[in-house]
Structures are given as C-alpha cells and as structure tokens.
GUNUDO-452704 format. One line per 2 residues: for each residue x, y, z of C-alpha. Coordinates in steps of 0.05 Angstrom, whole numbers, padded with zeros to 5 digits. Layout:
<nodes>
X:Y:Z | ... $
</nodes>
This chain:
<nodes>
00000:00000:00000 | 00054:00058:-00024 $
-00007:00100:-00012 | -00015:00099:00056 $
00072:00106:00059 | 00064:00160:00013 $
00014:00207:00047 | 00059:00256:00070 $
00094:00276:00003 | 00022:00278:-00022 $
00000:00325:00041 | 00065:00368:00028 $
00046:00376:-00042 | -00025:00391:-00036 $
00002:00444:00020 | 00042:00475:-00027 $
-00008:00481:-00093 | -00055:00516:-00037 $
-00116:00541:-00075 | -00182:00556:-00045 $
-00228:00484:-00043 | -00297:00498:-00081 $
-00333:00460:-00040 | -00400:00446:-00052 $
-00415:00444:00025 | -00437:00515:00032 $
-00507:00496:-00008 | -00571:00476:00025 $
-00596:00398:00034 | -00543:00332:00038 $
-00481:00330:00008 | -00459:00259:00009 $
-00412:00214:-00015 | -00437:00146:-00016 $
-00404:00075:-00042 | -00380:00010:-00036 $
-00334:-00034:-00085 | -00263:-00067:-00099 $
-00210:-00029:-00108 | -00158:-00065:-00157 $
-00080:-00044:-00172 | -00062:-00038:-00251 $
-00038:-00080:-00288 | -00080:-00131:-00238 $
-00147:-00101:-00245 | -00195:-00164:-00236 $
-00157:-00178:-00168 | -00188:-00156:-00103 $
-00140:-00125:-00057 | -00189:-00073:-00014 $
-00261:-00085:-00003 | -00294:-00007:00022 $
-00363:00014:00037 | -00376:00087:00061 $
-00427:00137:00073 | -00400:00207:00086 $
-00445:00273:00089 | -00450:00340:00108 $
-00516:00366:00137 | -00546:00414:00176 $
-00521:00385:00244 | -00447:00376:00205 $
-00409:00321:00179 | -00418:00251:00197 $
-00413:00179:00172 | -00379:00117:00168 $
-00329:00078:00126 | -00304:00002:00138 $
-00249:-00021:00096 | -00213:-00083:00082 $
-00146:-00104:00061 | -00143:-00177:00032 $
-00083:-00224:00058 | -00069:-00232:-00023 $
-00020:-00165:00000 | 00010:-00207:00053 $
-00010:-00154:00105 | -00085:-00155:00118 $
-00119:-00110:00156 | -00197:-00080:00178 $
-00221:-00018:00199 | -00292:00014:00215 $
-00286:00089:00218 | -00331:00147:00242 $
-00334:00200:00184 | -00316:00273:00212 $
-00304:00315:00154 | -00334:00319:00080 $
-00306:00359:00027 | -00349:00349:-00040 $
-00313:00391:-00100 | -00348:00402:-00175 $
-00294:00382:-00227 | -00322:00393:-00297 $
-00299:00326:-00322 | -00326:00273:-00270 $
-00392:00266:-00233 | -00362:00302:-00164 $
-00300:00289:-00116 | -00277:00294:-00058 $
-00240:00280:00011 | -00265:00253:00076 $
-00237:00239:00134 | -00262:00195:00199 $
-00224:00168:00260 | -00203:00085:00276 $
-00251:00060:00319 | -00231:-00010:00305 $
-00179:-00039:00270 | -00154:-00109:00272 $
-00098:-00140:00268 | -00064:-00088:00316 $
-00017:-00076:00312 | -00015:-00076:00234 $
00044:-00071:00182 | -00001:-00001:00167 $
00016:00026:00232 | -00062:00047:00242 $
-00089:00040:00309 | -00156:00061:00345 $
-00160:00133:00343 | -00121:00149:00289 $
-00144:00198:00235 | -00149:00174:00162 $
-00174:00198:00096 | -00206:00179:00030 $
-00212:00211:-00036 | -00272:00192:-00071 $
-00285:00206:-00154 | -00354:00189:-00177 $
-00324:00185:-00253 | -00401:00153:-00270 $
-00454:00101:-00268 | -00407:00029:-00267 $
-00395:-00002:-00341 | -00351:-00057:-00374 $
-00288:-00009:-00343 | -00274:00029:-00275 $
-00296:00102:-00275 | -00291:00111:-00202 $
-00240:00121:-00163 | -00224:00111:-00080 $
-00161:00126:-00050 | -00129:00118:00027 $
-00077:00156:00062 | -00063:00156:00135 $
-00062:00224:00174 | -00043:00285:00134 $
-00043:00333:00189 | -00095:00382:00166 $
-00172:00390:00149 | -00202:00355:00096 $
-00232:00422:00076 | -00172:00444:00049 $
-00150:00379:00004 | -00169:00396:-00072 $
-00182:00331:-00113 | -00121:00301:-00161 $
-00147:00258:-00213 | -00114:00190:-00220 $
-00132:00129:-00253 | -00202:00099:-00226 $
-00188:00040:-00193 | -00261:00021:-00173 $
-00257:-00048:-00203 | -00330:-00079:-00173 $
-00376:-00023:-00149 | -00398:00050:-00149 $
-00383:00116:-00121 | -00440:00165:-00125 $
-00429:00234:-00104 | -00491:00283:-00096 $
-00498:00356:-00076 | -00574:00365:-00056 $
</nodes>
C-alpha cells in the first residue's frame, strides 16, 4: 500500500499548490458521498486487494458517517477498519460526476498492531471520484492515506486512474 507510505509527500504537495477548495458544502440539503466496491491495482485489475463501503455527508447538524475497509491477505498484510466520518469535502470538477475528501477516526482496526501502523484513534482519509454510473471499465475512483495533518476542507481533488474495479461511487450535492 505505497499509498498509505506515501501520504505525506502527497500532504506536502497539496500544502504547497494551496488554492481555495470549491466545495460544494456551503449549499442547502445533503451533500454525500456514498459507495462500496473493490478497489484493484493496474496492471491486476480483476484482483481484489481492498473491499470499502462508506457513507459520508455534510448536513445541517455537520459532517458525519462511516467507512469500513478491508485489506485482503493476497498483499501479505491484511488488515480491517470501521471508521466514524468527521469531515466531508465534495468539489465540482467539470470532467467527472463530483470528488472529494473525507476523513473519519479508527474506531476498530484489527490485526493491531498492523504492518499499516493504524491503530484506534487514528485519523485517516479517503478521496472519492464518482467518474459515473459502473460499465464494462472502472470510472470511479477511492483512495487511502493515513493522517495528513490538516482539514479535509482544504484537500483539492487530483485525478488519478479509477481503480473502482466492482462497485460504485456516487457523489450528490442536494
């Protein structure tokens, strides 16, 4: 998972690129990110290395959900964890359905301790692309990094590859 041993170049960088996040948050109703799949690694795209299902959104009482994701043993490391969602960033980009960032903190995790180093309590987050309804190809995509240090709020999207190989993503601003 270089992701999650990558997540502090990637906060550094975002950091640095600053910009303001056009959040669609500030409306009225639910904003919600919503989903549950497989996420595969290229060029082995009909293996099944993490199994997530989430529900993030943002309402009038603020942002709450949950997330529980799995990491098969075909990585040699498995791992679970069942999160509480406490921040939802939902961002328009022009070329996808919605994205996103959410964060939630461990409430479980098992094995600990993990070859992850995540434990109960810690603070992760997920970007989430709704790239469209599923077809014979991934359009979505779901990403994990381990503690970045800041809000969620302030992460603007980066489109990668979707990676979404069984499932759907579906991102909604109302």
């Amino acid at each position: 998972m270089s992701r999650l041993v990558g997540a502090t170049v990637f906060a550094i960088a975002i950091l640095t690129l600053g910009g303001e996040s056009s959040s669609a948050a500030g409306g009225a109703g639910d904003v919600k990110g919503l989903g549950g799949g497989w996420v595969a690694f290229p060029p082995l795209t009909s293996a099944k290395f993490v199994h997530f299902s989430f529900s993030a959104h943002t309402g009038p009482k603020g942002d709450f959900g949950q997330i529980q994701l799995s990491i098969s043993d075909e990585l040699g490391a498995p791992l679970d964890v069942s999160a509480n969602v406490d921040c939802l960033n939902i961002i328009a980009v022009p070329t996808v359905g919605g994205a996103g960032w959410f964060s939630a903190i461990v409430t479980k995790v098992d094995p600990s301790p993990n070859l992850y180093f995540v434990s109960s309590g810690d603070r992760m987050y997920f970007q989430i692309v709704d790239g469209g309804d599923p077809s014979a190809r991934p359009v979505d995509d779901f990403q994990i990094y381990t503690d970045l240090g800041v809000s969620c709020k302030t992460l603007e999207p980066f489109l990668g590859p979707p990676d979404v190989t069984q499932g759907n993503i579906l991102i909604t601003t109302n």
